[in-house]
N, C-alpha and C positions, 0 to 999 in steps of 0.2 A: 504494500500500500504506500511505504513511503517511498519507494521510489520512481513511482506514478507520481503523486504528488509533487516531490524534487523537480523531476523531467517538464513536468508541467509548469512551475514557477520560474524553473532557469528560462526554460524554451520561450516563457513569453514575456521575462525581462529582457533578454536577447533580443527577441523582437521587435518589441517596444525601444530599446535603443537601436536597432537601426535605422528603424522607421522613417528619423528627419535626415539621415544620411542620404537613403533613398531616394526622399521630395526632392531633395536639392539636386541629384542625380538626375535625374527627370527633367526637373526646370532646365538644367544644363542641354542636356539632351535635347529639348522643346526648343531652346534658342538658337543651338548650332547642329544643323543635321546632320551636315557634309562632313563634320569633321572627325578625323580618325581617333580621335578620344572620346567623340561620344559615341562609337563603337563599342568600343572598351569598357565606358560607361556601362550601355546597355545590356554587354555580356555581363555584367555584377549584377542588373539591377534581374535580368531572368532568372539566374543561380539561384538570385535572394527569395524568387517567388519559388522554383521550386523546392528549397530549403525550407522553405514554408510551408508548404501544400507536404513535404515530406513529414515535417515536423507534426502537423495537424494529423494527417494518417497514423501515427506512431503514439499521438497521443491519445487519439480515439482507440485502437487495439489496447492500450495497458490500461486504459478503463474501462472496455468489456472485461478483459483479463484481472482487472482487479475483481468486480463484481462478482465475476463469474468462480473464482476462488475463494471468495471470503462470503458471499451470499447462497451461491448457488449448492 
């Protein structure tokens, strides 16, 4: 259970500080399209969403998995 719990607090402190990293990546990216750092940009800012959407799946399994251990 705690380490559901842990996974979950880090995972969305993490997220929550990269969050304005990302705006601002974005804004960048929105001002200069052409340019070959807002390529590079962009490749962080996809990573960061699939590190997310990863994050989120892994957090929803270890809370079925908690429930399902300790309830079921």
């Amino acid at each position: 259970m705690w380490l559901t719990i842990g996974f979950l607090i880090i995972g969305f402190a993490v997220l929550v500080s990269m969050k304005k990293n990302m705006e601002s990546k974005l804004a960048f990216i929105k001002g200069s399209m052409e340019s070959e750092e807002s390529s590079t940009k962009a490749n962080s800012i996809i990573w960061w969403i699939v590190s997310v959407v990863a994050w989120g799946i892994v957090s929803i399994m270890l809370i079925v998995w908690s429930f399902h251990t300790h309830f079921g």
